[in-house]
N, C-alpha and C positions, 0 to 999 in steps of 0.2 A: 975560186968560186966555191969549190967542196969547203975550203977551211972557213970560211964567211957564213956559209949556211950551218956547219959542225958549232960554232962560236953561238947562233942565233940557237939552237935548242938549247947548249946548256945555259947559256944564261934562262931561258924560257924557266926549264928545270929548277934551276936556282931560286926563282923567284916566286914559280908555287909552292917550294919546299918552304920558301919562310915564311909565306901567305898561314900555311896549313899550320907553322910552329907559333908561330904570332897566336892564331885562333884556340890553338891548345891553351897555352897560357892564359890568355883572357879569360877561356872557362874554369880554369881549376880558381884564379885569383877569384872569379864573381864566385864562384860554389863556396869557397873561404871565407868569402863577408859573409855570406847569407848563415853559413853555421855559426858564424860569429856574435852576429847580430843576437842569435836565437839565445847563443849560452847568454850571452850580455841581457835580453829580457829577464829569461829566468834567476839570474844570480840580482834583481834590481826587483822581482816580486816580492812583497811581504809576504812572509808564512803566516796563517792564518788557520788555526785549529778549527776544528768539528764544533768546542764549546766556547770560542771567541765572544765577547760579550758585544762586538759588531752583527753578530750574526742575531736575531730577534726571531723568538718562538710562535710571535705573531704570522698567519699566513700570509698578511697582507703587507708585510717587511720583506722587502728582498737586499740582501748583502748589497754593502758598498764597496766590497773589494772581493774579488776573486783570483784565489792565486791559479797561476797557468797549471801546476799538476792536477786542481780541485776544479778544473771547470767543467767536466763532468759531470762531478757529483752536483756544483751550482748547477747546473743544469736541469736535471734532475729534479732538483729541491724548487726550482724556479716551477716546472712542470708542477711537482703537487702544491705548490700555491695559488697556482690557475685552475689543476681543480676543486680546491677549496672554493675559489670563487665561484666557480660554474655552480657548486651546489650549492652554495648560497641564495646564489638568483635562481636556480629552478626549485629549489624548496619555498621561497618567499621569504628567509629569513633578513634580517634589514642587517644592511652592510654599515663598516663604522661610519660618521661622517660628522662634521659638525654640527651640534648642536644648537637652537635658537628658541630663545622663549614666543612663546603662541597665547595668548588667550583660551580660555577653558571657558567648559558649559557644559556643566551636568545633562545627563539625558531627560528630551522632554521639553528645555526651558522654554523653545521655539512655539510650543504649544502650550505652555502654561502663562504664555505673554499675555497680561493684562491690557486690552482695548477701552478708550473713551469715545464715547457717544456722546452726541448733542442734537435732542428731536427741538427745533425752535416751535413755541406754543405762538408769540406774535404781543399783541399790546392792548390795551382800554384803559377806559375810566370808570367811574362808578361813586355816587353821593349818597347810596343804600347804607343802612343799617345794619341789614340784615344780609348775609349774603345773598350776592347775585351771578347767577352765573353769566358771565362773558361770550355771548352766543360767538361762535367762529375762532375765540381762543382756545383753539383744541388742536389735538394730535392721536393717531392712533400709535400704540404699542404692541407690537406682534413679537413676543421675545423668541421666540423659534428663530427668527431672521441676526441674534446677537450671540449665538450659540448660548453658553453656559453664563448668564448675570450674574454677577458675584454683587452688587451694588446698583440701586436706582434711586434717586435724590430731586427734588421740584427745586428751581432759582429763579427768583423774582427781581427785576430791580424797580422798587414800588418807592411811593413818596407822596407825601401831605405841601402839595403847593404854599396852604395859607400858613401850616404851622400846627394849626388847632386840630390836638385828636392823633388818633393812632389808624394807618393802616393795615388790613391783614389780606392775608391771599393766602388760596388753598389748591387745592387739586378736589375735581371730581370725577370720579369712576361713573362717568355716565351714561354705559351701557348696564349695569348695575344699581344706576345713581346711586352708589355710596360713598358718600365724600370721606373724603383721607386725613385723617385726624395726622397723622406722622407728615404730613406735607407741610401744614399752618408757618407761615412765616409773617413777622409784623415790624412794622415802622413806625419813629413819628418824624422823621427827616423830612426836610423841604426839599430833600436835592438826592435825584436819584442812588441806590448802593443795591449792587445782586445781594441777595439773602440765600443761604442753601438751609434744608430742610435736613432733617433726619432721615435716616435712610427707608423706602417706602417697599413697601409687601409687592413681593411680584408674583403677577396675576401668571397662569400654565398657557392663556389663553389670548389673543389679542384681545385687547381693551381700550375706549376712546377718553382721553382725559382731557374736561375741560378746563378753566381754570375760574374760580370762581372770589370773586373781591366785595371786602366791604368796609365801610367808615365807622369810628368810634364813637365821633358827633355829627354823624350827616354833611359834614364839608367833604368837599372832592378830593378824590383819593385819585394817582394815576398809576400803573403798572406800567413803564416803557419798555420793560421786554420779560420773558418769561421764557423757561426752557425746561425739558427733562435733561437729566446727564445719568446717560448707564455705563457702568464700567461689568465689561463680558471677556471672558477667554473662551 
């Protein structure tokens, strides 16, 4: 029984002692690759100088390779390129970036834009002579309401039904009654055509402008539309 139990420790013995020598060994072998591993990175980095032409003086380049002894200094160099950036964006300064054509427009144009107007005057007849005015073909013109007029013009589109004889049509400043010699537009067509006028004097003031027609030999004359047109910025 003693020699049975004496047999049962040592073997016990035995078999931690190789537990614990096993264990040794697995650690020194793993600590041996791992140094190994390490020289094996470094001797497989490119050297890579301070004035490499990979490296770019721009701050917004960062290295495409950094060797294990300089990672550091990358490091480093990567930090003041972030704060090149940060002062970029808090100074306001515009960071590189693709370019794109835009459309341009000097200052102003938005307000120098030329507008068209059209006050309709409406329509008649008339077998007169002498001129007549067109009671109801009218309009008032309040230029304050167009800003700044640069241009105002009378257009008729008149015409001689029979043939015989010349139509004309005017404008009259009938708050004034003085009729507008620069307005006069004439026809001898059977078949309506707008006519525009020479360019007409603007009044500071609102003004009511009739429209006034008359015939060359007394046949009927028709006016089927009449208009002012101001062109305002």
């Amino acid at each position: 029984m003693k020699w049975s139990t004496a047999l049962t420790v040592i073997f016990a013995i035995f078999m931690i002692t190789n537990i614990v020598f096993i264990d040794y060994v697995l650690y020194k072998q793993s600590a041996k690759s791992k140094d190994t591993s390490l020289n094996d990175l470094s001797l497989h980095v490119p050297t890579i100088s301070g004035t490499d032409s990979r490296f770019s003086d721009d701050p917004l380049v960062v290295p495409e390779f950094v060797e294990a002894q300089d990672l550091k200094n990358a490091t480093a160099s990567l930090a003041q390129k972030v704060n090149v950036l940060e002062q970029r964006v808090f100074n306001g300064s515009p960071l590189p970036s693709a370019t794109f054509a835009s459309p341009t427009s000097s200052p102003g144009t938005a307000n120098n834009a030329v507008h068209e107007y059209y006050i309709p005057l409406g329509s008649g007849s008339s077998s007169s002579t002498a001129w007549e005015s067109l009671t109801g073909i009218e309009a008032y013109v309040a230029p304050l309401n167009y800003g700044t007029i640069t241009g105002m013009y009378f257009e008729a589109s008149i015409r001689v039904p029979t043939g015989n004889g010349t139509v004309y049509a005017r404008l009259l400043n009938s708050t004034d009654n003085v009729s507008l010699i620069e307005s006069e537009v004439q026809s001898t067509s059977n078949t309506g055509q707008m006519i525009s006028s020479t360019k007409l004097p603007v009044s500071s003031s609102t003004k009511l402008y009739r429209v006034q027609l008359k015939s060359s030999l007394g046949a009927q004359v028709v006016l089927d539309n009449a208009r002012i047109k101001i062109f305002a910025r």
